[in-house]
N, C-alpha and C positions, 0 to 999 in steps of 0.2 A: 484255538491254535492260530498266531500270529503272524504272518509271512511277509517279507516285504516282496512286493512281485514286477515285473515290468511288464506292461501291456503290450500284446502283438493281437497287428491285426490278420484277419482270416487267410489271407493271400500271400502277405507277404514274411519275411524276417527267413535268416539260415537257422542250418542245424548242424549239429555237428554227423561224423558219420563213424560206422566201422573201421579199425584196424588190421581185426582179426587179430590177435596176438594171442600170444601161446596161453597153454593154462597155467591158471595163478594171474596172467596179468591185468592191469589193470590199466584202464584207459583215461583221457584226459578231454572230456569230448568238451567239442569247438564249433562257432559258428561256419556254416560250410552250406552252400545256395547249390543245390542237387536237384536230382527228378524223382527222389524218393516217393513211394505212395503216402499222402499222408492226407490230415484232416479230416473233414465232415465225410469226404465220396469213400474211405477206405473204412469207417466204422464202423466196428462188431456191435457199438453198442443198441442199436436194436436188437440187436438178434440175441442179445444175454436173457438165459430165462432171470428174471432181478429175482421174485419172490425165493427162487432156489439159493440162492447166492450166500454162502454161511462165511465166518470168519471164526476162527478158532484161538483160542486166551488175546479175548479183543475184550475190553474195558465198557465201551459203550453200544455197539452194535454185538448182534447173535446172527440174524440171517437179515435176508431183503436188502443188502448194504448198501450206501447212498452216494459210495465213492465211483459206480457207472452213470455217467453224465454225458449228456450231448458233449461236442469237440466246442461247442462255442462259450460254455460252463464251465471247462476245465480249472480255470484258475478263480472258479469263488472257493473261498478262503472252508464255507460252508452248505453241510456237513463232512463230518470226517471221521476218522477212526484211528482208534489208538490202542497199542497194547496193554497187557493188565500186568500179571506177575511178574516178566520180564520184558525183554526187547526183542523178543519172536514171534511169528504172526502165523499162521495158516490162511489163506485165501482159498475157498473155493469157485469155482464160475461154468455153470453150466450152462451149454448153447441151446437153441432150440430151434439148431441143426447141426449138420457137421461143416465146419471152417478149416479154411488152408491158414494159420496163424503166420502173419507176415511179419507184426513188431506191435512194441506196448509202450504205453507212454505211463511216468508217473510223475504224482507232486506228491514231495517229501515234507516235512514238518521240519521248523528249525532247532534251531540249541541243541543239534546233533540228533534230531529224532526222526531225520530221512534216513531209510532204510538205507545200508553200507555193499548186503550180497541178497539174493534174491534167486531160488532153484526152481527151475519151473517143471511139473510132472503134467503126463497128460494121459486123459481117456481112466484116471483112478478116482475113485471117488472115498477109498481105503487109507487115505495117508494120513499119519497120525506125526507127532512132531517125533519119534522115536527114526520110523520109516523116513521120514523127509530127511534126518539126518544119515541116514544108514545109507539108503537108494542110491545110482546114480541116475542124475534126472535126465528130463531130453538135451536140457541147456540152462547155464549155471552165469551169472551178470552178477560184474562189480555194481555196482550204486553210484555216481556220483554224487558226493555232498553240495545240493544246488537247491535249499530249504526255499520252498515258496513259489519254483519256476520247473516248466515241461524239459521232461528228462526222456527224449525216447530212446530207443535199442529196437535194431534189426534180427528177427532170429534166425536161425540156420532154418529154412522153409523144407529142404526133403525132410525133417524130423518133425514138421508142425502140420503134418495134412492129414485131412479126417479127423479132426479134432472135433470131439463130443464134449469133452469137461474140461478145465485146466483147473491144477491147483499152482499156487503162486505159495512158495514160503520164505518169508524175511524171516535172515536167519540170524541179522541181528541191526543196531542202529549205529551210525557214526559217533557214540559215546555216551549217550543218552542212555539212561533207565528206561525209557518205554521208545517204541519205534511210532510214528503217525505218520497215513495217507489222505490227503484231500481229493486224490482226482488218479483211478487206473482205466486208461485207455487201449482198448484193445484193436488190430487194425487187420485187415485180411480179406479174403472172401470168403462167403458165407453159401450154401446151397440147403435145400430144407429138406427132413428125411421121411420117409415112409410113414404111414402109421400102426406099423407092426414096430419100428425099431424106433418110435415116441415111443410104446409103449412099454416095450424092455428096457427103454433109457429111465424110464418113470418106478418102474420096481427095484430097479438098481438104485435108487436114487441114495445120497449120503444121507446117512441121520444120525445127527448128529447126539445122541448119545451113544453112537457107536465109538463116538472115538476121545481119548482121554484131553483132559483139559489140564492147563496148567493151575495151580493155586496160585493163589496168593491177588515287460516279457521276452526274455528272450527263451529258446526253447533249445537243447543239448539233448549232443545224442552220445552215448556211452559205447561201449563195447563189452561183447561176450569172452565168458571164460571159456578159450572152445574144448571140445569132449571129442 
């Protein structure tokens, strides 16, 4: 997967921000120097259990996905992930604790194969691409088309606390036949849980032949579809 990308370093470059705009819309995100949480000090990614980590009619990955990277990683080109039969993905991501989910960053693939919408559910580890289209999720994000470079979004936080699992589902690509990610960052805080409720998060866990499959630098920040 070939991106051309710009280099930013760890401290500095803007981003763009929220709008908030009604549902349906869609935003235009812009270079913008805030106080946002952001970088290395706000990452989930330690705290992802990775080995749990599945991806549902992905092409080259099944589980343990390679697209949670340190913040300083973000923009190598590799590994990545791609869809198989169509241009829709399942993500799942479970913690290994419960997180207040604050915002996510991704990098999209070019020739139209950054993902365009993206529904994000939480605490289910049940969602099948049937449900992901049926459900209404916590919080539902345009895409910006920005193949190769960090695209973050703020999420609405009363709807993202006590977060155990998230599923992320691209629900389709900027025109492309397959959708590809090189790099999902997740940002927030993180607190670790008991070991009664490791344990019931472990029996619960997704397995995946529960659920069907399909056949066959600068850095932007986007806006929600709000719900």
């Amino acid at each position: 997967m070939s991106a051309c990308r710009e280099s930013l370093g760890s401290g500095s470059g803007g981003h763009g921000h929220s709008h908030g705009h009604g549902a349906g819309g869609c935003g235009d995100g812009h270079d913008h120097d805030d106080t946002w949480e952001r970088g290395a000090e706000y990452s989930l990614f330690r705290h992802i259990d990775q080995p749990r980590t599945h991806a549902y009619n992905c092409r080259n990955f099944e589980k343990d996905l390679p697209i949670f990277k340190p913040w300083e990683d973000r923009l190598t080109e590799d590994p990545f992930i791609i869809s198989d039969a169509d241009d829709q993905m399942l993500v799942y991501i479970p913690f290994l604790g419960g997180v207040t989910l604050k915002g996510f960053s991704l990098v999209g693939g070019d020739d139209g194969q950054c993902p365009s919408k993206v529904k994000l559910f939480i605490n289910r580890s049940d969602i099948d691409f049937q449900m992901a289209e049926e459900l209404p999720p916590a919080q539902e994000f345009h895409i910006l088309n920005k193949p190769g470079q960090v695209i973050e979004y703020q999420t609405r936080i009363s709807k993202f606390q006590n977060v155990e699992s998230l599923t992320m589902f691209f629900a389709a690509s900027h025109g492309a036949p397959e959708t590809s990610l090189s790099y999902i960052g997740l940002k927030g805080d993180f607190r670790p849980l008991n070991r009664r409720t490791i344990i019931t998060m472990y029996e619960a866990a997704a397995n995946p032949a529960d659920h069907p499959v399909k056949l066959g630098t600068k850095e932007y920040q986007g806006n929600a579809i709000d719900r």
